[in-house]
C-alpha positions in Angstrom: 0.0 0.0 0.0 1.1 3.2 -0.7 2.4 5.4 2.2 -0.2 8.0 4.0 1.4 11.1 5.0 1.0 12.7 8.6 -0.2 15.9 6.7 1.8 18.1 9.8 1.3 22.0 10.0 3.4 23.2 13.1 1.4 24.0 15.8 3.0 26.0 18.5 1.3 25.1 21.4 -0.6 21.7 21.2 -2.4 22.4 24.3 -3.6 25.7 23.3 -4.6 24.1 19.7 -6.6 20.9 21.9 -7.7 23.4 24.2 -9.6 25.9 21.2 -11.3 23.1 19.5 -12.1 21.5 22.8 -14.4 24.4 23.4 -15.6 25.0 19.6 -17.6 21.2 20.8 -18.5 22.1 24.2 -15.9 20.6 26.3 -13.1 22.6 29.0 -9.8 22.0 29.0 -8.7 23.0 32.9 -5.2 22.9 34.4 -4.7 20.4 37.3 -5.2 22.0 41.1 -1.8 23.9 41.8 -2.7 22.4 45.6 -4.9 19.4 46.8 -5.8 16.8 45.3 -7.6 15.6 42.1 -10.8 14.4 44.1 -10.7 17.7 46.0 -11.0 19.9 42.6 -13.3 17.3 40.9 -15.9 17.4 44.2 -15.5 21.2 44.2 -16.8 21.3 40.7 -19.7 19.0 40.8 -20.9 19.7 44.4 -24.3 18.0 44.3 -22.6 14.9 43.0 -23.6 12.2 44.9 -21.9 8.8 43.2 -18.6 9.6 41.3 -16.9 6.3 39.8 -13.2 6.2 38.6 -11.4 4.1 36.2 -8.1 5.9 37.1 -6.2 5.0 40.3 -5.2 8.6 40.4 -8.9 9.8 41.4 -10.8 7.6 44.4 -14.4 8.1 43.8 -17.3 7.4 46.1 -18.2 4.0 44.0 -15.1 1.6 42.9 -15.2 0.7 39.4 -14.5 -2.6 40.8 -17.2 -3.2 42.5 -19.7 -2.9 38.9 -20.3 -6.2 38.0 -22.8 -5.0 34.9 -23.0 -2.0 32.9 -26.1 -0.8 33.9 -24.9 -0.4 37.6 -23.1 2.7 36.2 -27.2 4.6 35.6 -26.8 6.4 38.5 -23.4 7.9 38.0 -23.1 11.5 38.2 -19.1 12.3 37.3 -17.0 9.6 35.7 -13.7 10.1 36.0 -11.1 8.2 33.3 -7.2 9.3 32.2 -6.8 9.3 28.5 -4.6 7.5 26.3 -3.9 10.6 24.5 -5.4 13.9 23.0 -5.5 15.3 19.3 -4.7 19.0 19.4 -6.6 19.2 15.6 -9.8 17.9 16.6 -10.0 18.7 20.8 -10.7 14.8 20.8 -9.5 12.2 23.6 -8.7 9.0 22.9 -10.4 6.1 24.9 -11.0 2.3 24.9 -12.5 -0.4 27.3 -8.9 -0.1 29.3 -9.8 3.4 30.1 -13.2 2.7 30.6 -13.5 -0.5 32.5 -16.9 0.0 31.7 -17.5 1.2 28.5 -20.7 2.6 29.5 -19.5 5.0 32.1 -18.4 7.3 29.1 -21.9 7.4 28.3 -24.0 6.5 31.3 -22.5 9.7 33.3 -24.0 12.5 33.8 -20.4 14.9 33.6 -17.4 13.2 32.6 -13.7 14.0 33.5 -10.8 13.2 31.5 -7.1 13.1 32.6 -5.0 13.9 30.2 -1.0 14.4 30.0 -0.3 17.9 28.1 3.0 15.2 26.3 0.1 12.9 24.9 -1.1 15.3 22.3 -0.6 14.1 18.9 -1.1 17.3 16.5 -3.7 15.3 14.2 -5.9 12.4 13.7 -3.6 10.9 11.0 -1.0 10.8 14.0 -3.6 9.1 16.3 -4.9 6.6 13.6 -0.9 5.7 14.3 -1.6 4.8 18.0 -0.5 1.1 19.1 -3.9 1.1 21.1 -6.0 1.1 18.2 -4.0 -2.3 17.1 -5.0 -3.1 20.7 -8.4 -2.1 21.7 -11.4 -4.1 20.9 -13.3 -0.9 21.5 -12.2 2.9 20.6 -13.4 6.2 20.9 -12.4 9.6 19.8 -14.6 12.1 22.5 -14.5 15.9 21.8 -17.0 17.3 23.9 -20.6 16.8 25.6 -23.0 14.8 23.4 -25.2 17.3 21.4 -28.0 17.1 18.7 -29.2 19.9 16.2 -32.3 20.0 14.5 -32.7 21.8 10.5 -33.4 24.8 12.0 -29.8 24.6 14.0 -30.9 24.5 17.4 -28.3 22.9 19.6 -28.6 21.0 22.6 -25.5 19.2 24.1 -26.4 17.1 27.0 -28.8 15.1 25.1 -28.3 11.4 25.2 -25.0 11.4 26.7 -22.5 13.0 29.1 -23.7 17.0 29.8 -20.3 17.9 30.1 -17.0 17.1 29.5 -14.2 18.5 31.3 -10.4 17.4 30.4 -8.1 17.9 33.4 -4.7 18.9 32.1 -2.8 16.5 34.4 0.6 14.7 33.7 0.2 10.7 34.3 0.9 9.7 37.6 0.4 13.7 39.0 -2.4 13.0 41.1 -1.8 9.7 42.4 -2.8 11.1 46.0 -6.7 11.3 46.2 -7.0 13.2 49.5 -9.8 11.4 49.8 -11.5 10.7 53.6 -12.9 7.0 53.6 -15.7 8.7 55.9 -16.9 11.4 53.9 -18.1 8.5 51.7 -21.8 9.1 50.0 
């Protein structure tokens, strides 16, 4: 087969460039808490959560991903919280598949979902990503670039539809927020 070029433009900051088109679809890009812990910031921006379920050791939620033995267990989740394999600075999008997940249904189940996401895992464009060992990997992949949304011919949109409301990508490098700060009896 022939060779597919990468088709690179120089970006100068590929977190600024995943950041804009991040919010063009609906999604935040944050910075990680200077101080505290991940938990800390994630519970300070959903306060009326009442079950958040993590995939990532780096984030303790109030349910253990463990503990789901089906995917509809996850109906009831309010934040998900998952690191991502990697970002694409082109398209805003993070990369994800059932290792992320656990559950593939928490991406989609949740009511807000957080994404982890090391600033040095953003390839510039999806012809880099389709390079990614983890789609060679993955039984299941997806690219997510904001809330869910649906538009009608008039061009109404609505994001929050029929999936996640929001989507908030925590610029975090792996391993960052290992330490959850979280108190065992402050459990919900």
């Amino acid at each position: 087969l022939p060779e597919v070029p990468a088709f690179d433009r120089p970006v100068a900051s590929p977190l600024a460039a995943f950041a804009a088109a991040l919010a063009r679809m609906g999604g935040e890009l944050v910075p990680a808490p200077a101080t505290g812990s991940l938990y800390a910031f994630i519970r300070a921006r959903f306060p009326q959560a009442s079950v958040i379920c993590s995939a990532t050791p780096e984030v303790e939620g109030t349910r253990s991903i463990a503990s789901v033995h089906h995917p509809a267990e996850l109906e009831d989740v309010d934040v998900g919280v998952v690191r991502a394999a990697f970002g694409v600075a082109e398209t805003g999008s993070v990369w994800l598949s059932e290792r992320e997940f656990v559950f593939n249904a928490l991406g989609f189940l949740s009511q807000h979902l957080v994404v982890l996401l090391d600033p040095n895992a953003i390839v510039p464009n999806l012809h880099h990503a389709y390079q990614h060992r983890g789609f060679f990997e993955a039984r299941y992949a997806v690219f997510m670039t904001g809330p869910s949304a649906t538009a009608d011919i008039e061009g109404v949109l609505i994001r929050g539809a029929q999936g996640i409301r929001t989507l908030t990508v925590v610029a975090v490098a792996a391993g960052a927020g290992a330490t959850t700060g979280f108190d065992r009896r402050t459990r919900t």
